[in-house]
KOLTISE-86482 format. One record per atom (N, C-alpha, C): x, y, z; residue in one letter. Coordinates in steps of 0.05 Angstrom, whole numbers, plus 5000, padded with zeros to 4 digits. Example, Ala and Ser with C-alpha at 12.3 -4.5 7.8 and 13.67 -1.06 7.14 Angstrom:
# KOLTISE-86482
526448865156A524649105156A526449345156A525749555142S527349795143S525850015157S
This chain:
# KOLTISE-86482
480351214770X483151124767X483150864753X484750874735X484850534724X486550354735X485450184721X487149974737X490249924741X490950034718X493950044711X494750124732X493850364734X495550544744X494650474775X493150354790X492450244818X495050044823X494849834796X496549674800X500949764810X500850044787X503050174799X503450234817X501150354830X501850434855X501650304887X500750004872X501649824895X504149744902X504949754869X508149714876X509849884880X508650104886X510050294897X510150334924X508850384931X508350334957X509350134975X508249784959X510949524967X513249644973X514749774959X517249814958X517650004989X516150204984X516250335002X515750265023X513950045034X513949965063X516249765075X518749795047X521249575064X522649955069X523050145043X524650325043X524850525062X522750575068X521950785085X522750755113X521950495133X522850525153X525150445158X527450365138X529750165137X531650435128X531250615116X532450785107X531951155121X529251145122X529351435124X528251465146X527451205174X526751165199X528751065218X530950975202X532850825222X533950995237X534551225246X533751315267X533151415290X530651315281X528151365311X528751135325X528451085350X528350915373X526350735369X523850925375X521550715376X520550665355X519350415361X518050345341X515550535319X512950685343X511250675324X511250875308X514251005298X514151215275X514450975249X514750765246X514550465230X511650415234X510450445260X508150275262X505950435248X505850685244X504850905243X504350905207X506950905201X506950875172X506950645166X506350345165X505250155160X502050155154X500950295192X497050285185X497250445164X498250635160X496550885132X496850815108X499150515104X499750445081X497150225078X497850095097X495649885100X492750035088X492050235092X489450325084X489450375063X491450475050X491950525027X491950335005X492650255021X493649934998X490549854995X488249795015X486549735016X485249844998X484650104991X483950324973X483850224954X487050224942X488050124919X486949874908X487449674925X486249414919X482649414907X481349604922X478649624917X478749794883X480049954882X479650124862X480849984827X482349744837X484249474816X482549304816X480749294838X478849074827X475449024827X475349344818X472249404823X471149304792X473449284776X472549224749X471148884745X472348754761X472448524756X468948404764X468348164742X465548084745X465747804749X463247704768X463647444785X463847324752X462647004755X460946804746X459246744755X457346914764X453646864768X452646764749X451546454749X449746374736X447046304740X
C-alpha cells in the first residue's frame, strides 16, 4: 500500500471515530458499542501508521 493512500485512510477513519458513534450509535445506551469501535480503530490506525511509515530512513551515521 502506499503511502498516499495510508495517509487517506487515516483521515478517514479520523473522521469516522467522531461520526460514527455521534451519529449512527447515538442510540445505544451503553457505552461499549463506542468502546468497541474505538479499539478496532485504534488497531487500525496502528496498521496504517506502520504501513505510512515503513518508508522512512533514520540518520545512521
Amino acid at each position: 500500500m502506499s503511502r498516499k493512500t495510508s495517509l487517506w485512510l487515516i483521515g478517514l477513519i479520523i473522521v469516522a471515530l467522531y461520526a460514527v458513534p455521534y451519529l449512527l450509535l447515538h442510540d445505544v445506551a451503553t457505552w461499549y458499542g463506542s468502546f468497541l469501535f474505538w479499539i478496532c480503530a485504534a488497531v487500525v490506525l496502528i496498521l496504517l501508521n506502520i504501513t505510512a511509515t515503513a518508508g522512512f530512513k533514520g540518520d545512521d551515521q
